[in-house]
VMD Tcl script that builds the backbone (N, CA, C; Angstrom):
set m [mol new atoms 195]
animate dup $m
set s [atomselect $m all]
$s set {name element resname resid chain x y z} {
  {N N UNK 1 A 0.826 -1.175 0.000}
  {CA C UNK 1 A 0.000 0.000 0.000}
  {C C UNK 1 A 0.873 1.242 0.000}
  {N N UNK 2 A 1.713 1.463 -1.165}
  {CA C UNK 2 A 2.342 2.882 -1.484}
  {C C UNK 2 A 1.594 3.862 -1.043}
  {N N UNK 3 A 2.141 4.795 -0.210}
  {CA C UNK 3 A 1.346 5.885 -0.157}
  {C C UNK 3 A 0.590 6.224 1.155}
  {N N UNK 4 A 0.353 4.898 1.336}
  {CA C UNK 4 A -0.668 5.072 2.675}
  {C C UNK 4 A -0.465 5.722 3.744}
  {N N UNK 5 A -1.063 6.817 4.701}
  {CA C UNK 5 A -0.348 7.388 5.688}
  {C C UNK 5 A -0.848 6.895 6.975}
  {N N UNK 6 A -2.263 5.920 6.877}
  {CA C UNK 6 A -2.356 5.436 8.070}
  {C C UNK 6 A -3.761 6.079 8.419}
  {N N UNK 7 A -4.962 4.900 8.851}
  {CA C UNK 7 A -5.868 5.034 9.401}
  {C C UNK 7 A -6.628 3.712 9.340}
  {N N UNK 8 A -7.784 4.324 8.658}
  {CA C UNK 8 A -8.913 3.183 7.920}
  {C C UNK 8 A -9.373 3.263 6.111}
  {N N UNK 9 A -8.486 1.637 5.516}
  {CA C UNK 9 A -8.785 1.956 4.466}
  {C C UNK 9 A -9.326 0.649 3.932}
  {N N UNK 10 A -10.985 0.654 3.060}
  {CA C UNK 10 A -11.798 0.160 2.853}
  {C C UNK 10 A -11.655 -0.192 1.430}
  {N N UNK 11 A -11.461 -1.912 0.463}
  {CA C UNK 11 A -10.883 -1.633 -0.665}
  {C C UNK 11 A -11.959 -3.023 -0.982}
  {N N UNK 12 A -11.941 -3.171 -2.348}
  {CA C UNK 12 A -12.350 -4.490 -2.988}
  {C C UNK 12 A -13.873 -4.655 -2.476}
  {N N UNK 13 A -14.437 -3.399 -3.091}
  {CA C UNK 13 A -16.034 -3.136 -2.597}
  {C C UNK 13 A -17.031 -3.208 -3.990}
  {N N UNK 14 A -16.533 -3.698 -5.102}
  {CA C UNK 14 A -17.399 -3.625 -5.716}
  {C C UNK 14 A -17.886 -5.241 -6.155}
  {N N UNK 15 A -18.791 -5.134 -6.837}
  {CA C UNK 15 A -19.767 -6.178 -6.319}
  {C C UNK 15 A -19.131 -7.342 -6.871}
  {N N UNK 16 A -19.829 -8.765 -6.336}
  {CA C UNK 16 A -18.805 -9.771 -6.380}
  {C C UNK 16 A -17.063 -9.780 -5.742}
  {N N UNK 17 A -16.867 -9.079 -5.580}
  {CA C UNK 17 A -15.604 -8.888 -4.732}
  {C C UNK 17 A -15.868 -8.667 -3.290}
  {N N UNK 18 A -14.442 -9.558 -2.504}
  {CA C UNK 18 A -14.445 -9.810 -0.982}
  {C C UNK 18 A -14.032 -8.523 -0.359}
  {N N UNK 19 A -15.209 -7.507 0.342}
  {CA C UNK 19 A -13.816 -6.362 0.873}
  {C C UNK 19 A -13.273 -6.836 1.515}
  {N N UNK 20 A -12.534 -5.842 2.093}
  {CA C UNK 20 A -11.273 -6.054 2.970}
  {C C UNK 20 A -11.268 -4.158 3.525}
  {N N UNK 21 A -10.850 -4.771 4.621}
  {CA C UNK 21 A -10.531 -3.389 5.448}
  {C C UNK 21 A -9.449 -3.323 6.230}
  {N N UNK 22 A -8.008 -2.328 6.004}
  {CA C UNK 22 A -7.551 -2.653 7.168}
  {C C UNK 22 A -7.137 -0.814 7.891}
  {N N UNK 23 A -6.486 -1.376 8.866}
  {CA C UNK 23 A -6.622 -0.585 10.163}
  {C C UNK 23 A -4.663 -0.303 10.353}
  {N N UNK 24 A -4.270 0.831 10.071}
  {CA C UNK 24 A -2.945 1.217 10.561}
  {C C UNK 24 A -2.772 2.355 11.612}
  {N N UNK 25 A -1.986 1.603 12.671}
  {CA C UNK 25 A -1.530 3.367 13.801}
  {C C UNK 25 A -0.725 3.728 13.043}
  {N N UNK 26 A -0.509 4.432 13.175}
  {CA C UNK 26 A 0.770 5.473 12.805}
  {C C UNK 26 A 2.076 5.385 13.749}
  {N N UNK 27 A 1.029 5.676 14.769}
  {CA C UNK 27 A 1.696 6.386 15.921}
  {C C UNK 27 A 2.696 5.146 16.604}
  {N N UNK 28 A 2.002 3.868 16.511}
  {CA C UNK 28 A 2.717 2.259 16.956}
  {C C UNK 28 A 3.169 1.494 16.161}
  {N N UNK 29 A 2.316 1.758 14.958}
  {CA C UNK 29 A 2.855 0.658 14.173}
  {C C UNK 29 A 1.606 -0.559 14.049}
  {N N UNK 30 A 0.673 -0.609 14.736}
  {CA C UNK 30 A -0.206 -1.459 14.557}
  {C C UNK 30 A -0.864 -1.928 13.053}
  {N N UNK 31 A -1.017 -2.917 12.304}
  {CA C UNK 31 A -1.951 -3.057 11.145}
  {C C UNK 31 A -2.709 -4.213 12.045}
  {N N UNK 32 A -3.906 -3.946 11.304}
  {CA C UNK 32 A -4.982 -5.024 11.390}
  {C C UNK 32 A -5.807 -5.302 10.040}
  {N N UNK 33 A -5.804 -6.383 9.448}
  {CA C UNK 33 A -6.332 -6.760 8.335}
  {C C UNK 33 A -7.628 -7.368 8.677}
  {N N UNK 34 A -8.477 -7.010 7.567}
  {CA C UNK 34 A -10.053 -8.088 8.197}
  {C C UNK 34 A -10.505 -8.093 6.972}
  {N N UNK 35 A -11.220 -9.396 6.564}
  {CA C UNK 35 A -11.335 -9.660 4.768}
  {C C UNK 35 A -12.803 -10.448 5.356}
  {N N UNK 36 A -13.784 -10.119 4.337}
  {CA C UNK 36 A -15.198 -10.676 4.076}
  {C C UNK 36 A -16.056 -9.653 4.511}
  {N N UNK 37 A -17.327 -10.027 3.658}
  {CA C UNK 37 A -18.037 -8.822 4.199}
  {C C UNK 37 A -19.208 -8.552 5.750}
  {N N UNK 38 A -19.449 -9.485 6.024}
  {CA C UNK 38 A -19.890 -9.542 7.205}
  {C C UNK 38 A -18.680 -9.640 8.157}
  {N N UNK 39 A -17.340 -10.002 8.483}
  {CA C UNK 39 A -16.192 -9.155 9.124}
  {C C UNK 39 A -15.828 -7.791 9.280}
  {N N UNK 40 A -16.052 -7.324 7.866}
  {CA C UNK 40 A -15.583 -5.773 7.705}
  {C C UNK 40 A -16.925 -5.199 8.493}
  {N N UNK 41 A -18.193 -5.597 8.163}
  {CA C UNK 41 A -19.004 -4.723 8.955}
  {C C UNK 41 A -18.833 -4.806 10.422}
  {N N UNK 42 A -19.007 -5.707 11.144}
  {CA C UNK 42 A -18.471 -5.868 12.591}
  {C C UNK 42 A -17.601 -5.236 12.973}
  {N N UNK 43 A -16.143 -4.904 11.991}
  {CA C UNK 43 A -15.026 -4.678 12.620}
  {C C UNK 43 A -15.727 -2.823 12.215}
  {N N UNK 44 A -16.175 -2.444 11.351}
  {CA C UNK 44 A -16.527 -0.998 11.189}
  {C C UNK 44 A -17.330 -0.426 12.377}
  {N N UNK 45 A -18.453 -1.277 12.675}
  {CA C UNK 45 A -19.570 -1.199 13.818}
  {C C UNK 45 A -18.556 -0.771 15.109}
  {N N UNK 46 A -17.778 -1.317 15.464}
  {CA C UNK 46 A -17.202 -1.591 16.377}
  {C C UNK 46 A -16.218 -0.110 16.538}
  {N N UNK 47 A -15.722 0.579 15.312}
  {CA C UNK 47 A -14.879 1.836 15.703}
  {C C UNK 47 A -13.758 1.893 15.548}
  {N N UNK 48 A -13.298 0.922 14.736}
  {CA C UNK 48 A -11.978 0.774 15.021}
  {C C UNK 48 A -10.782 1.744 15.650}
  {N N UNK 49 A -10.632 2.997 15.118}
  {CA C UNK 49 A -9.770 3.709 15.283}
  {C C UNK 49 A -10.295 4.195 17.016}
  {N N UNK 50 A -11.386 4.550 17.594}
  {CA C UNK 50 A -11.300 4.487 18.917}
  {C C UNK 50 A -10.821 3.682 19.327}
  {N N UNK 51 A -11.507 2.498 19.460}
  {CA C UNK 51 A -10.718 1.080 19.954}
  {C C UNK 51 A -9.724 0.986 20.335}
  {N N UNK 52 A -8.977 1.383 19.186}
  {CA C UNK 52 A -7.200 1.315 19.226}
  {C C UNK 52 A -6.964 2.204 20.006}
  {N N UNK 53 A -7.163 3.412 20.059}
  {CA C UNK 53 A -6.833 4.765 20.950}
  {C C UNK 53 A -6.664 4.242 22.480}
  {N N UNK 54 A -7.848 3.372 22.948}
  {CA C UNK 54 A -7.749 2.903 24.225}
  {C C UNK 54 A -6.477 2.231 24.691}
  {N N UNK 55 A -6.252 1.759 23.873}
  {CA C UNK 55 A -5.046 0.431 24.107}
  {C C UNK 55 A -3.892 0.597 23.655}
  {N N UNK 56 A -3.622 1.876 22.623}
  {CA C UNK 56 A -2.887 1.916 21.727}
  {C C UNK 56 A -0.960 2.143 22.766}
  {N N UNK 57 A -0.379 1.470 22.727}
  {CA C UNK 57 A 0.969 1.673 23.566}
  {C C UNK 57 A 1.697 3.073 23.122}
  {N N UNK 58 A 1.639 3.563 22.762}
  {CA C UNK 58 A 2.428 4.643 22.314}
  {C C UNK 58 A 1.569 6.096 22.762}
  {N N UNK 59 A 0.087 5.662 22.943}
  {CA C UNK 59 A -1.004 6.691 23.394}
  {C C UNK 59 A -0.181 6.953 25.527}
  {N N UNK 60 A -0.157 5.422 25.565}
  {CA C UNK 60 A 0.740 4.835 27.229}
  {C C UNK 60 A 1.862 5.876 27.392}
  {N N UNK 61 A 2.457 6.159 26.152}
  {CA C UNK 61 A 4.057 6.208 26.725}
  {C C UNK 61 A 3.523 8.096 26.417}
  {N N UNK 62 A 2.510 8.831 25.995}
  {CA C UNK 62 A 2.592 10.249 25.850}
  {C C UNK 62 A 2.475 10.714 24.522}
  {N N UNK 63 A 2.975 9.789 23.380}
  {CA C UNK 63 A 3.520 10.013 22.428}
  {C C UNK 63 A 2.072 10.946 21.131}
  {N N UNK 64 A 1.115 10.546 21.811}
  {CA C UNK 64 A 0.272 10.873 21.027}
  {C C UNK 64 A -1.342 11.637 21.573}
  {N N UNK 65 A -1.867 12.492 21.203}
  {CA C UNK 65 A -3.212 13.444 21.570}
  {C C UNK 65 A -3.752 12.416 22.346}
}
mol reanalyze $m
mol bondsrecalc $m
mol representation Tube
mol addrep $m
């Protein structure tokens, strides 16, 4: 993923195709990949990028808002 600077990015959405969504910190380094479409909705429902904020180790050490 050239280019990418990091968040939530939603790909392989058009029809007959499996999305896929994934999830990058920036700030840690975290990726999270999630493929199918009843996955991607759960994992969307859910918030991802809060989520991470809670837990995120680098949020621990100061490093980030």
């Amino acid at each position: 993923m050239t280019g990418w600077l990091g968040g939530l990015q939603i790909s392989r959405t058009e029809r007959g195709q499996t999305p896929i969504a994934d999830f990058l910190c920036t700030a840690c380094g975290t990726h999270r990949r999630i493929a199918g479409r009843d996955r991607v909705a759960d994992f969307l429902r859910d918030n991802p990028t809060t989520a991470h904020r809670a837990t995120c180790p680098a949020n621990r050490k100061g490093t980030t808002r």
